[in-house]
PDB file with one MODEL, atoms N, CA, C and O in Angstrom:
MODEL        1
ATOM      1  N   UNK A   1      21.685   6.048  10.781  1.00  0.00           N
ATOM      2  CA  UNK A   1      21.626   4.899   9.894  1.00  0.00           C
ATOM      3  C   UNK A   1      21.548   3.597  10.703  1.00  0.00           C
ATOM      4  O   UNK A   1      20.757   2.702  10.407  1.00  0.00           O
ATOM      5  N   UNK A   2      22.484   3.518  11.838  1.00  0.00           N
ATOM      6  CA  UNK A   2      22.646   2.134  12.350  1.00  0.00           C
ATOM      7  C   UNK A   2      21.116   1.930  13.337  1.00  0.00           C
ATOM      8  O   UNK A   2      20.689   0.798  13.565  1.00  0.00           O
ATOM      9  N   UNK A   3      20.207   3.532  14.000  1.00  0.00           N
ATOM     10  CA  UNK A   3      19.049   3.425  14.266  1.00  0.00           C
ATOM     11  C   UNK A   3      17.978   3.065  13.591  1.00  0.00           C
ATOM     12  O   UNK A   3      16.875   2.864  14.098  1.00  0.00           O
ATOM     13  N   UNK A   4      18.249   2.969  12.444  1.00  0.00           N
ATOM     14  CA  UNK A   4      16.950   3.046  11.004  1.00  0.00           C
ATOM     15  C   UNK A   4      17.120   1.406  11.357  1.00  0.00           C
ATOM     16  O   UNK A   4      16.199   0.800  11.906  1.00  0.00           O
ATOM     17  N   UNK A   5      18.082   0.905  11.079  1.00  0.00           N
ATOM     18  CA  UNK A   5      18.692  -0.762  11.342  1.00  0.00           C
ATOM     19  C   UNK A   5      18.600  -1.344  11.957  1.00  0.00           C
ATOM     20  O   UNK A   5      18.381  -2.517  11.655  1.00  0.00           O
ATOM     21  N   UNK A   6      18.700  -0.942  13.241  1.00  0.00           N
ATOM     22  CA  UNK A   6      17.993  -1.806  14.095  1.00  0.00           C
ATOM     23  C   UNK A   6      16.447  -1.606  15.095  1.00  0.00           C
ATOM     24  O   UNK A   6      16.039  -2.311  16.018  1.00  0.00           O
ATOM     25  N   UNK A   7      15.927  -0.545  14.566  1.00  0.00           N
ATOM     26  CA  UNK A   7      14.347  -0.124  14.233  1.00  0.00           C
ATOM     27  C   UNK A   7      13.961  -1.232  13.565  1.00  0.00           C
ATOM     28  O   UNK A   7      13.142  -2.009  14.056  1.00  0.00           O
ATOM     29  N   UNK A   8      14.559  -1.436  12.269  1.00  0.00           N
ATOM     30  CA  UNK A   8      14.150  -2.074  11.065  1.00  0.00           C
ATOM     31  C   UNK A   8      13.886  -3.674  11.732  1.00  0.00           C
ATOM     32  O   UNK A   8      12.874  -4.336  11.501  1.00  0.00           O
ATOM     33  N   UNK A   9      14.825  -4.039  12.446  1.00  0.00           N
ATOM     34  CA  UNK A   9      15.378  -5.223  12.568  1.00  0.00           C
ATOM     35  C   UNK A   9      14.430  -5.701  13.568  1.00  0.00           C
ATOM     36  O   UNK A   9      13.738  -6.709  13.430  1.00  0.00           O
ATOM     37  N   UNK A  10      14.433  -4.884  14.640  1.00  0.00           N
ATOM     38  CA  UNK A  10      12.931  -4.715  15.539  1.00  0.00           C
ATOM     39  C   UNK A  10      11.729  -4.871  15.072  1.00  0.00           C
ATOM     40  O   UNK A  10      11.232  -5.912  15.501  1.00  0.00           O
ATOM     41  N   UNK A  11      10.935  -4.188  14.262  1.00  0.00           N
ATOM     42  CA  UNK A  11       9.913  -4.643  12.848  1.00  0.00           C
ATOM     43  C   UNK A  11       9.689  -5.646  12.699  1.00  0.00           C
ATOM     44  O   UNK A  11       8.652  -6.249  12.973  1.00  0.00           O
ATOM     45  N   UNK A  12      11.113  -6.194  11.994  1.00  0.00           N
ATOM     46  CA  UNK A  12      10.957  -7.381  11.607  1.00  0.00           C
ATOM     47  C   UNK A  12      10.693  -8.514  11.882  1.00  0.00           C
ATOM     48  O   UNK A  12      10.199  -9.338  11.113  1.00  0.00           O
ATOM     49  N   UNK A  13      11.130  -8.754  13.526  1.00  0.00           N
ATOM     50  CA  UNK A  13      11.142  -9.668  14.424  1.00  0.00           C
ATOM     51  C   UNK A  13      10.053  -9.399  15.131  1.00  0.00           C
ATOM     52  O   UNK A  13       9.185 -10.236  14.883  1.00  0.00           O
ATOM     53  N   UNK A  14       9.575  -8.283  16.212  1.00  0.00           N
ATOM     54  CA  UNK A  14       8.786  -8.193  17.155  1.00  0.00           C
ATOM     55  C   UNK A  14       6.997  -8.309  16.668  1.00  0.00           C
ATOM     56  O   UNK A  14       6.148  -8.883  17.349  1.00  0.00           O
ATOM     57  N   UNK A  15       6.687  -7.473  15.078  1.00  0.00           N
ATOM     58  CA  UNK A  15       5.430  -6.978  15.368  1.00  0.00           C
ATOM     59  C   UNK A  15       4.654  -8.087  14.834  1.00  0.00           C
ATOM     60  O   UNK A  15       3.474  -8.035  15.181  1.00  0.00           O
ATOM     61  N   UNK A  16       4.987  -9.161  14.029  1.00  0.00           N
ATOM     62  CA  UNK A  16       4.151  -9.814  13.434  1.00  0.00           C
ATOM     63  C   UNK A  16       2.936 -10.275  14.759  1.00  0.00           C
ATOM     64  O   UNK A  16       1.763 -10.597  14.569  1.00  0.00           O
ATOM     65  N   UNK A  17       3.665 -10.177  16.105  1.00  0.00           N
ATOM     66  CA  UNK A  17       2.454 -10.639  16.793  1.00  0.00           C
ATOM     67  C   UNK A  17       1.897  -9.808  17.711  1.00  0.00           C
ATOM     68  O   UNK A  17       1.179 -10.236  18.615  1.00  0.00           O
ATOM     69  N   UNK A  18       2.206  -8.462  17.540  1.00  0.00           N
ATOM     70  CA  UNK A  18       1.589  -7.309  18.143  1.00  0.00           C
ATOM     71  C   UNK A  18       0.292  -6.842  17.060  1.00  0.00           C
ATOM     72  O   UNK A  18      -0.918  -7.068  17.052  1.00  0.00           O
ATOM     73  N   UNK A  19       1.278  -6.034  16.120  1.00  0.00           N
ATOM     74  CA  UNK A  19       0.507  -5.432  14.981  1.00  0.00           C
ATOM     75  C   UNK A  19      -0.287  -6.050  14.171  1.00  0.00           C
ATOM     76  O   UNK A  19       0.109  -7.113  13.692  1.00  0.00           O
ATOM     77  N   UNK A  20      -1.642  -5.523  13.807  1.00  0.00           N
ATOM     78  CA  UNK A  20      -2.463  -5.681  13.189  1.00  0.00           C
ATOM     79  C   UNK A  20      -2.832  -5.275  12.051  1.00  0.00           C
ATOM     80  O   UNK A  20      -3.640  -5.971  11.436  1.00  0.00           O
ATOM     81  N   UNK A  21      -2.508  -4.459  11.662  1.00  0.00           N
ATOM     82  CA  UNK A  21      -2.493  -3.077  10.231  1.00  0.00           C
ATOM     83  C   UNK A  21      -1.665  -2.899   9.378  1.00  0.00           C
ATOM     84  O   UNK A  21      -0.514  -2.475   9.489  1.00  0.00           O
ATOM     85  N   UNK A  22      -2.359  -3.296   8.287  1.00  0.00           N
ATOM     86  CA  UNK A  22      -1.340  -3.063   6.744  1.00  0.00           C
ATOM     87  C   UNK A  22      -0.916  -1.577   6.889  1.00  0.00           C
ATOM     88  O   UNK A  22      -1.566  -0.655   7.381  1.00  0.00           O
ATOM     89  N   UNK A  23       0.524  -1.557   6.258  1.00  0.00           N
ATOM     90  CA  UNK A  23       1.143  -0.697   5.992  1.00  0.00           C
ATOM     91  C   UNK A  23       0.503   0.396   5.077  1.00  0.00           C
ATOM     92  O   UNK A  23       1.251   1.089   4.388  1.00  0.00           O
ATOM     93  N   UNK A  24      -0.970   0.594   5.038  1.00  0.00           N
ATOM     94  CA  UNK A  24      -1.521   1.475   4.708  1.00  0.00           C
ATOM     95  C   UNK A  24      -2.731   1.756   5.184  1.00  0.00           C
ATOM     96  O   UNK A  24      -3.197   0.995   6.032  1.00  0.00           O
ATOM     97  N   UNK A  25      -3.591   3.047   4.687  1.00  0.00           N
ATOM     98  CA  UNK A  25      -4.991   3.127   5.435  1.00  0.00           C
ATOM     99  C   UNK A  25      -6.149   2.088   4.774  1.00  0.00           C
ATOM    100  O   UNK A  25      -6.259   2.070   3.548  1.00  0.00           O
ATOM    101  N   UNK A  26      -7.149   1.085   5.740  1.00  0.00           N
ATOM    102  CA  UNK A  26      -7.502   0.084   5.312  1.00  0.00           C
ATOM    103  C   UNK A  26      -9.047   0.598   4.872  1.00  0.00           C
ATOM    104  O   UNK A  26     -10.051  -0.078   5.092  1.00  0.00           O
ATOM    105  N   UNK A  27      -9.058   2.179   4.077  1.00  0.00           N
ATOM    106  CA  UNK A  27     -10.670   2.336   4.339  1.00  0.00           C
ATOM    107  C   UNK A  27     -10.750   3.490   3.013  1.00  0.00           C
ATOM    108  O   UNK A  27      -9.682   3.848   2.516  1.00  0.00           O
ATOM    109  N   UNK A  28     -12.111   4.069   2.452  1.00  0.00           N
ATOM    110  CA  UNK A  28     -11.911   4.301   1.303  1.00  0.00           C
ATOM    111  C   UNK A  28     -11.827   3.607   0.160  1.00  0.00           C
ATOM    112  O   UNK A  28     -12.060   2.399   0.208  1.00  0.00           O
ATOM    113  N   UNK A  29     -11.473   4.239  -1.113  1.00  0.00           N
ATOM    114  CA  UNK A  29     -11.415   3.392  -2.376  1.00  0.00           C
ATOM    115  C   UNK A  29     -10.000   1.981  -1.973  1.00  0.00           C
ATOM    116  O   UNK A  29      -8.986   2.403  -1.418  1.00  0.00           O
ATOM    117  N   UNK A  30     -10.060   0.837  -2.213  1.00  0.00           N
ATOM    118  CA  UNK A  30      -8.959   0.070  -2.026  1.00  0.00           C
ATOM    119  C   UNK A  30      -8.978  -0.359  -3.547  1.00  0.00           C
ATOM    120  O   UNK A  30      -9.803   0.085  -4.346  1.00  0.00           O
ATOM    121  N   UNK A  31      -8.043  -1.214  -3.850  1.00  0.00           N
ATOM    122  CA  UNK A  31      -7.597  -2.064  -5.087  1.00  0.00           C
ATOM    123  C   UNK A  31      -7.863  -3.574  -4.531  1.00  0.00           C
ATOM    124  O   UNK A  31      -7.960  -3.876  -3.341  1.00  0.00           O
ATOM    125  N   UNK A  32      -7.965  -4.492  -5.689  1.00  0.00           N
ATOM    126  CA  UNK A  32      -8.593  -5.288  -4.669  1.00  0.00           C
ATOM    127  C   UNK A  32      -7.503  -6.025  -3.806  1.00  0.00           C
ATOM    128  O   UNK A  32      -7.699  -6.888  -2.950  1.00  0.00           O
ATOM    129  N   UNK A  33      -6.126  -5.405  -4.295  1.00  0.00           N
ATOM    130  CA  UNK A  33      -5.336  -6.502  -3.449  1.00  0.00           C
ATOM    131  C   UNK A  33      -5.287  -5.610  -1.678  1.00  0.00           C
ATOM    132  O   UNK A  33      -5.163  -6.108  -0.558  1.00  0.00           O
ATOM    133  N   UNK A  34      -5.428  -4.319  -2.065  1.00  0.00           N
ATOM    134  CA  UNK A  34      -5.456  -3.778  -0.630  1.00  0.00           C
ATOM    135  C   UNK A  34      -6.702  -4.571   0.520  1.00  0.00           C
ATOM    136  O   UNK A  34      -6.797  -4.750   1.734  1.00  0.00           O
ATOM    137  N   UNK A  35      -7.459  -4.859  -0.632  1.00  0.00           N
ATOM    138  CA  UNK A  35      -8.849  -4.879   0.254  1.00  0.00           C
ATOM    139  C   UNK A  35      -8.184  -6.853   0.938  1.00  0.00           C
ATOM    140  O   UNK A  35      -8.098  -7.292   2.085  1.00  0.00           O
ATOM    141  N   UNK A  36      -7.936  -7.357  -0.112  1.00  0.00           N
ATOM    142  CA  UNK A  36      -7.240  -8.343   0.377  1.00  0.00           C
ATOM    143  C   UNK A  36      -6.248  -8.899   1.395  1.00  0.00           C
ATOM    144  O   UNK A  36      -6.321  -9.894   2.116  1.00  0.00           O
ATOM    145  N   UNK A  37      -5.109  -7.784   1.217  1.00  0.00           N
ATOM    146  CA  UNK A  37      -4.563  -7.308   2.752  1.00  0.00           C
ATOM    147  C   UNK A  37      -5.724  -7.211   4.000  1.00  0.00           C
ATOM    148  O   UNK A  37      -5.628  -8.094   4.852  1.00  0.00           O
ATOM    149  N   UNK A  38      -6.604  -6.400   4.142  1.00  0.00           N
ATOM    150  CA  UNK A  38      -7.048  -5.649   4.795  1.00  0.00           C
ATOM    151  C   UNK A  38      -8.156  -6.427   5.604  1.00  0.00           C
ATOM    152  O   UNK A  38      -8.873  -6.182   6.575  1.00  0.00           O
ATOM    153  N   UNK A  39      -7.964  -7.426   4.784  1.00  0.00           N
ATOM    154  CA  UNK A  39      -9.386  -8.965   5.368  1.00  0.00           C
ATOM    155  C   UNK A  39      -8.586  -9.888   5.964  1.00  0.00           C
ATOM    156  O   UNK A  39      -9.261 -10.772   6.492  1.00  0.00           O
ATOM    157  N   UNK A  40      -7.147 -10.066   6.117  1.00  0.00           N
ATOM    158  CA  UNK A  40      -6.566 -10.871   6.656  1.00  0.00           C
ATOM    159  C   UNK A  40      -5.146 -10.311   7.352  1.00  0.00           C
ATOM    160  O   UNK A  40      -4.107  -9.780   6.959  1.00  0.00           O
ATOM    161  N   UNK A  41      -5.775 -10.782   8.723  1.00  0.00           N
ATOM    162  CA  UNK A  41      -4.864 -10.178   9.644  1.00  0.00           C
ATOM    163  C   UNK A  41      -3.135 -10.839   9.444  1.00  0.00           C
ATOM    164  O   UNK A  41      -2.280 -10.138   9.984  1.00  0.00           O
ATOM    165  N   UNK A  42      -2.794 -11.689   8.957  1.00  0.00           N
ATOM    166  CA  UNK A  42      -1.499 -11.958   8.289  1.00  0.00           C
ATOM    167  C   UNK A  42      -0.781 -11.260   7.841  1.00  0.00           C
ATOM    168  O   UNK A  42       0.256 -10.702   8.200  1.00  0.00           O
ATOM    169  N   UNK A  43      -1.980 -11.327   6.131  1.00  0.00           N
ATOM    170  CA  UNK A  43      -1.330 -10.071   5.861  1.00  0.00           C
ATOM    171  C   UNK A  43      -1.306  -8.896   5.725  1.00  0.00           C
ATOM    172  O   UNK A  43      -0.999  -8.348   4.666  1.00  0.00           O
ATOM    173  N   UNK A  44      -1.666  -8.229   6.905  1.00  0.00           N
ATOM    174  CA  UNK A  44      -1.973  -7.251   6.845  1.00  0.00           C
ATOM    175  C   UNK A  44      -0.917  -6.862   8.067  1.00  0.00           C
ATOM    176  O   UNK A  44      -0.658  -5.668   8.215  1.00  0.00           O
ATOM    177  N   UNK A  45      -0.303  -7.836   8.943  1.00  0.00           N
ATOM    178  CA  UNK A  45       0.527  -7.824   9.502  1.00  0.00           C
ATOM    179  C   UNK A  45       2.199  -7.506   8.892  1.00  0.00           C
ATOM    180  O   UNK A  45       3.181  -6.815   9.162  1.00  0.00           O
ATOM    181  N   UNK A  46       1.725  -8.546   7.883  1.00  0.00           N
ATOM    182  CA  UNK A  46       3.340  -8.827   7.169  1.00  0.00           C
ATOM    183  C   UNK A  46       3.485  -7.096   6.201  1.00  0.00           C
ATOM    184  O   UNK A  46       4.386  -6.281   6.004  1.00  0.00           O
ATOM    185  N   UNK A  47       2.143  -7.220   5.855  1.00  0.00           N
ATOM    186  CA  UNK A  47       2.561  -5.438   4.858  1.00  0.00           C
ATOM    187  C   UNK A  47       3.240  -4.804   6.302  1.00  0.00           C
ATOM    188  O   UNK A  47       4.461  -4.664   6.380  1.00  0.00           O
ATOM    189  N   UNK A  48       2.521  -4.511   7.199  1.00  0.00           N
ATOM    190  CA  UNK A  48       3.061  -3.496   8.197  1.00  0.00           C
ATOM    191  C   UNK A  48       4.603  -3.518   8.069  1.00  0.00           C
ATOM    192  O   UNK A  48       5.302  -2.518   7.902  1.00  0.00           O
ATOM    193  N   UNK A  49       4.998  -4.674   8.159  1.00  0.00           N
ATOM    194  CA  UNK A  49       6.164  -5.084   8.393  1.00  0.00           C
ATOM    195  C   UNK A  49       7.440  -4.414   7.406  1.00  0.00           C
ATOM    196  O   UNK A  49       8.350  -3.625   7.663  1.00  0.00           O
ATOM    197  N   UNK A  50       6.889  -5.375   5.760  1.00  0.00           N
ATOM    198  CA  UNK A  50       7.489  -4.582   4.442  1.00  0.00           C
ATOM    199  C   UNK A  50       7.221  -3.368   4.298  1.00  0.00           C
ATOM    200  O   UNK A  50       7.972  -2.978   3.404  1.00  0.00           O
ATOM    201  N   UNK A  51       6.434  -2.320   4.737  1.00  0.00           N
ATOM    202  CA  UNK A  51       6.423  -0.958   4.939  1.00  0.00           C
ATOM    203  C   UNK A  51       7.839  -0.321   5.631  1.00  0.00           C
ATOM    204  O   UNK A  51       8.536   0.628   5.274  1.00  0.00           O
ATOM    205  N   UNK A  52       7.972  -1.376   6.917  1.00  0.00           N
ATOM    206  CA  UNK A  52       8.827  -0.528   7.556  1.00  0.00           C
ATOM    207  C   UNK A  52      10.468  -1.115   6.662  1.00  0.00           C
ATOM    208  O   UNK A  52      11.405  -0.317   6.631  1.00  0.00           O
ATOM    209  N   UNK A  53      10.576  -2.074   6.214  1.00  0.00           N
ATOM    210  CA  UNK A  53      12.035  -2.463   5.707  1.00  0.00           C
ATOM    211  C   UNK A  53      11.919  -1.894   4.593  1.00  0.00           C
ATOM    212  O   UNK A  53      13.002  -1.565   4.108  1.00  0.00           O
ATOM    213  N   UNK A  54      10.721  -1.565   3.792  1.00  0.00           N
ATOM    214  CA  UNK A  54      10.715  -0.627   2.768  1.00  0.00           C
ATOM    215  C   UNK A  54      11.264   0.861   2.695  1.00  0.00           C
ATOM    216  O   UNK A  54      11.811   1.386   1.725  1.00  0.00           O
ATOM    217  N   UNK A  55      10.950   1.521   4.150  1.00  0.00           N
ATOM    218  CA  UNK A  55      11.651   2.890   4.642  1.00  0.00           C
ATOM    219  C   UNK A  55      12.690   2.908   4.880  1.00  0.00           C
ATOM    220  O   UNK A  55      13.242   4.006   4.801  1.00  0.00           O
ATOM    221  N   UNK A  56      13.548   1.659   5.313  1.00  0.00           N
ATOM    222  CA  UNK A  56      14.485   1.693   5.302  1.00  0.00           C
ATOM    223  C   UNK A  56      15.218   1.447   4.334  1.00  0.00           C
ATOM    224  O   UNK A  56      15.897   2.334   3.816  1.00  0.00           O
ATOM    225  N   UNK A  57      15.217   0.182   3.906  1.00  0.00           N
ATOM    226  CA  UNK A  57      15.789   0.190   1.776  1.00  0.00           C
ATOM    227  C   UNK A  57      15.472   1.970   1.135  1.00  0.00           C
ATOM    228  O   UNK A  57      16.167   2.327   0.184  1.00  0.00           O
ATOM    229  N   UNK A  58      14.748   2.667   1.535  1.00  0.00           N
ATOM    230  CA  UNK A  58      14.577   3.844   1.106  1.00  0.00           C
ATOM    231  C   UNK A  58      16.122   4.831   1.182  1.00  0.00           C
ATOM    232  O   UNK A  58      16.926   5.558   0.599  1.00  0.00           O
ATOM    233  N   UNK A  59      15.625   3.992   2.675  1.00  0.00           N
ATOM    234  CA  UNK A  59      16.989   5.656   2.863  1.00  0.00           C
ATOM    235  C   UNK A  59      18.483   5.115   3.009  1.00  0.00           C
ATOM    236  O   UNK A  59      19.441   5.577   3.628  1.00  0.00           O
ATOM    237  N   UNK A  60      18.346   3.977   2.224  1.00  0.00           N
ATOM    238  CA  UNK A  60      20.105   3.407   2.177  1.00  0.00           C
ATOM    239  C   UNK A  60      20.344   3.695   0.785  1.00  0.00           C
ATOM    240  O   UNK A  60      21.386   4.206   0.374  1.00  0.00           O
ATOM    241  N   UNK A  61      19.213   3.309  -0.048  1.00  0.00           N
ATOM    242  CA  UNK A  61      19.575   2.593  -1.509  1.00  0.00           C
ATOM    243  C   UNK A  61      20.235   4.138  -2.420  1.00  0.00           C
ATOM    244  O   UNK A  61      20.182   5.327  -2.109  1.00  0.00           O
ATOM    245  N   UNK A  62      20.770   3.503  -3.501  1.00  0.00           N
ATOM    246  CA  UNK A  62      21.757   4.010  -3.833  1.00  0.00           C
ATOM    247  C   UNK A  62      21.345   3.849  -5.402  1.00  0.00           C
ATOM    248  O   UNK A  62      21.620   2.714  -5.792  1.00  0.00           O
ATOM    249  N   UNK A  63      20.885   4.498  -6.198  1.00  0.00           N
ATOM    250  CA  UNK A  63      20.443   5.958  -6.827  1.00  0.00           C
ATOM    251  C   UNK A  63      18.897   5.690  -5.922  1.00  0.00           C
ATOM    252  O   UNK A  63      18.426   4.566  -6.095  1.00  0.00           O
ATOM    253  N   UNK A  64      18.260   6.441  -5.178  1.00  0.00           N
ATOM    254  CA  UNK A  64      17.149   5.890  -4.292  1.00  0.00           C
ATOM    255  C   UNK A  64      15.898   5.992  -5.550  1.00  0.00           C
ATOM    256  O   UNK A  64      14.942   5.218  -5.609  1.00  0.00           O
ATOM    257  N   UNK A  65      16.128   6.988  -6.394  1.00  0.00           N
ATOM    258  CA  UNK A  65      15.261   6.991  -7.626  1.00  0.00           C
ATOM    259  C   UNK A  65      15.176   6.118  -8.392  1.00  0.00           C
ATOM    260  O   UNK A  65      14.277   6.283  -9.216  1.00  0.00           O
ATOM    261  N   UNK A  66      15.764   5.187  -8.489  1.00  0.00           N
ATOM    262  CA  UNK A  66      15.866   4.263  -9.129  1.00  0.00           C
ATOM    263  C   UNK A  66      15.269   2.833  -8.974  1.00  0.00           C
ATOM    264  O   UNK A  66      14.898   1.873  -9.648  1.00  0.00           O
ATOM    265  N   UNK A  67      15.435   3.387  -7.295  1.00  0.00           N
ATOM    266  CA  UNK A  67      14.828   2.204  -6.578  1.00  0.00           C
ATOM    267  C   UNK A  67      13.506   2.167  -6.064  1.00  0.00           C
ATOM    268  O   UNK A  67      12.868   1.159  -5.762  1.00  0.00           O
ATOM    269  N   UNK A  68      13.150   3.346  -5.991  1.00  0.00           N
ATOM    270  CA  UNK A  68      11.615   3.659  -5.580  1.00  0.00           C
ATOM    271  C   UNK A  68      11.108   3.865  -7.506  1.00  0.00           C
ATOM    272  O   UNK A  68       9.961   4.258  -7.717  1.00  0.00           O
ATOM    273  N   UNK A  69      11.922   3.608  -8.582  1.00  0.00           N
ATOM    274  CA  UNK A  69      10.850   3.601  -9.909  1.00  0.00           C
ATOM    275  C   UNK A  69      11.107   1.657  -9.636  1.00  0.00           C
ATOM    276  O   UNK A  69      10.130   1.433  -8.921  1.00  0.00           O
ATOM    277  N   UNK A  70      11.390   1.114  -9.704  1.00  0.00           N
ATOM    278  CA  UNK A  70      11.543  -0.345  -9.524  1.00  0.00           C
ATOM    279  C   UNK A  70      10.015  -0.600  -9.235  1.00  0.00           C
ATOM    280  O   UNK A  70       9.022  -0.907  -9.895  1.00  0.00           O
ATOM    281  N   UNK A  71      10.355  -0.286  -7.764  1.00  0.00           N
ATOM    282  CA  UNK A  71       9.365  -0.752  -6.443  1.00  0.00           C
ATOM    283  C   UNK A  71       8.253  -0.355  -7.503  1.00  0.00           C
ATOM    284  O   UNK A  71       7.393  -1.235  -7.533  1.00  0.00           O
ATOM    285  N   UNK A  72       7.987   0.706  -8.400  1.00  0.00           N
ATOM    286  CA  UNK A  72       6.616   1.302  -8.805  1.00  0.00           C
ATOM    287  C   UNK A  72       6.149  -0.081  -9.682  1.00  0.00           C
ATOM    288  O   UNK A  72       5.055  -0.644  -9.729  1.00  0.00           O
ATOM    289  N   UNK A  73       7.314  -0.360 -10.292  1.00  0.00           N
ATOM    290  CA  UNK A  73       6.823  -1.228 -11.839  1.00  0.00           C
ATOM    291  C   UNK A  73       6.425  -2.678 -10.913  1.00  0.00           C
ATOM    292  O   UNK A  73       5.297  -3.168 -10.969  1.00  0.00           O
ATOM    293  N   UNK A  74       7.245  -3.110 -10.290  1.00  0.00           N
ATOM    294  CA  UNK A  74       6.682  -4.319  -9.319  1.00  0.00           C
ATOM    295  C   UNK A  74       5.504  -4.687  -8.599  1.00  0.00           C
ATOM    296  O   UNK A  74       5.085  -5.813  -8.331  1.00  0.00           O
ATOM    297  N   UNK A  75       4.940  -3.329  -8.271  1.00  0.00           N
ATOM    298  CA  UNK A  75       3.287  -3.054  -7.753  1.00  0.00           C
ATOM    299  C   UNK A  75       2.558  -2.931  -9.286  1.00  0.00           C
ATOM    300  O   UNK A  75       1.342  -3.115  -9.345  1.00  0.00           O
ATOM    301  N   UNK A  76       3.286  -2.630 -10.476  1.00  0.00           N
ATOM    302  CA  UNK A  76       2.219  -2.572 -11.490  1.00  0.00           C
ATOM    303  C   UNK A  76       2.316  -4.097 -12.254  1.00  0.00           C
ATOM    304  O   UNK A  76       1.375  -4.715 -12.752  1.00  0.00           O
ATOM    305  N   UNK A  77       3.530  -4.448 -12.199  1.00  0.00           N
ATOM    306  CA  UNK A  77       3.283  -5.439 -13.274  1.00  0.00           C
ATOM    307  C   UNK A  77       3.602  -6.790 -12.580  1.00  0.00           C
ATOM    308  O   UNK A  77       4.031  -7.708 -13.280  1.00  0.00           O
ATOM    309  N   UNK A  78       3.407  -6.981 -11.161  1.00  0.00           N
ATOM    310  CA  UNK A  78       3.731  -8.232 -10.643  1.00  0.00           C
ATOM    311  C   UNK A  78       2.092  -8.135  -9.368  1.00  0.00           C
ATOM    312  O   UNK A  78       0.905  -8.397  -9.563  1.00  0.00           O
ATOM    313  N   UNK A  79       2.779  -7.684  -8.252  1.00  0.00           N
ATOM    314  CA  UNK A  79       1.688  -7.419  -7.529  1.00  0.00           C
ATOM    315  C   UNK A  79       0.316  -7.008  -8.058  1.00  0.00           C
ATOM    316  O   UNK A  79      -0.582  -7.716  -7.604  1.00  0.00           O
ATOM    317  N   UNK A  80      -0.151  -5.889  -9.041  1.00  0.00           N
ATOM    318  CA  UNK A  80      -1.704  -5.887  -9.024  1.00  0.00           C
ATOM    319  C   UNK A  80      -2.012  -7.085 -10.076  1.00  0.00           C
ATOM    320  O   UNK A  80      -2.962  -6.733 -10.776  1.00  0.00           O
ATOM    321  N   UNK A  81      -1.658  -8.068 -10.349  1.00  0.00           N
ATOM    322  CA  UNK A  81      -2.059  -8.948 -11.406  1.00  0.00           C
ATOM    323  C   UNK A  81      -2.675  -9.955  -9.657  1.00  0.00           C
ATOM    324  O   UNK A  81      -3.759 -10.537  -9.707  1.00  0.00           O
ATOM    325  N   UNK A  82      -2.120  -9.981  -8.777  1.00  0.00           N
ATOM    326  CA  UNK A  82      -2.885 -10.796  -7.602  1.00  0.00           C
ATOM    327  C   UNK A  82      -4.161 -10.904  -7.344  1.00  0.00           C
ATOM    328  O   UNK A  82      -4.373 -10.334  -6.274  1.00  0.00           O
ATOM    329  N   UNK A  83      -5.324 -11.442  -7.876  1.00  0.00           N
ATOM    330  CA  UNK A  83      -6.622 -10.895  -7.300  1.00  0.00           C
ATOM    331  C   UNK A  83      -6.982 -11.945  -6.254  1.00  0.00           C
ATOM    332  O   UNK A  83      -8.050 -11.782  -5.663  1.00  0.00           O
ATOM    333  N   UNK A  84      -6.152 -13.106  -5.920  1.00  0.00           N
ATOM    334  CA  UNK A  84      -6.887 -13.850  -4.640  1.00  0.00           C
ATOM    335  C   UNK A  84      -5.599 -14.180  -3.794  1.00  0.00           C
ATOM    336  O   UNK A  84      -5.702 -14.761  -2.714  1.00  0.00           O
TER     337      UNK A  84
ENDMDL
END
């Protein structure tokens, strides 16, 4: 746990100026906010980033089902309404 943490914490701080790659694969069918990520190295940096504090909120949170149906409705009814 305290490795997931300061992994996490590492992430958070180090890669914005290493990493280049959204926290997903940038090729294939996208949505347009992926494709949006995927044109700008920012953010496509910063997803990398919320990917990894996302794995970690994963494996702390507490009913984790509960928290990964959240995360679902937030990508449906907040995030894909983003188109620019």
């Amino acid at each position: 746990m305290l490795r997931a943490l300061v992994f996490g914490i590492w992430m958070f701080v180090a890669l914005p100026h290493v990493v280049e790659a959204a926290g997903f694969g940038c090729f294939g069918e996208l949505s347009t906010q992926e494709r949006l990520i995927c044109g700008d190295k920012l953010l496509s940096a910063l997803d990398f980033r919320l990917k990894a504090l996302y794995s970690i909120a994963v494996q702390t949170a507490k009913p984790v089902d509960s928290f990964r149906s959240g995360q679902r409705e937030w990508l449906r009814s907040i995030r894909d309404k983003c188109t620019d």
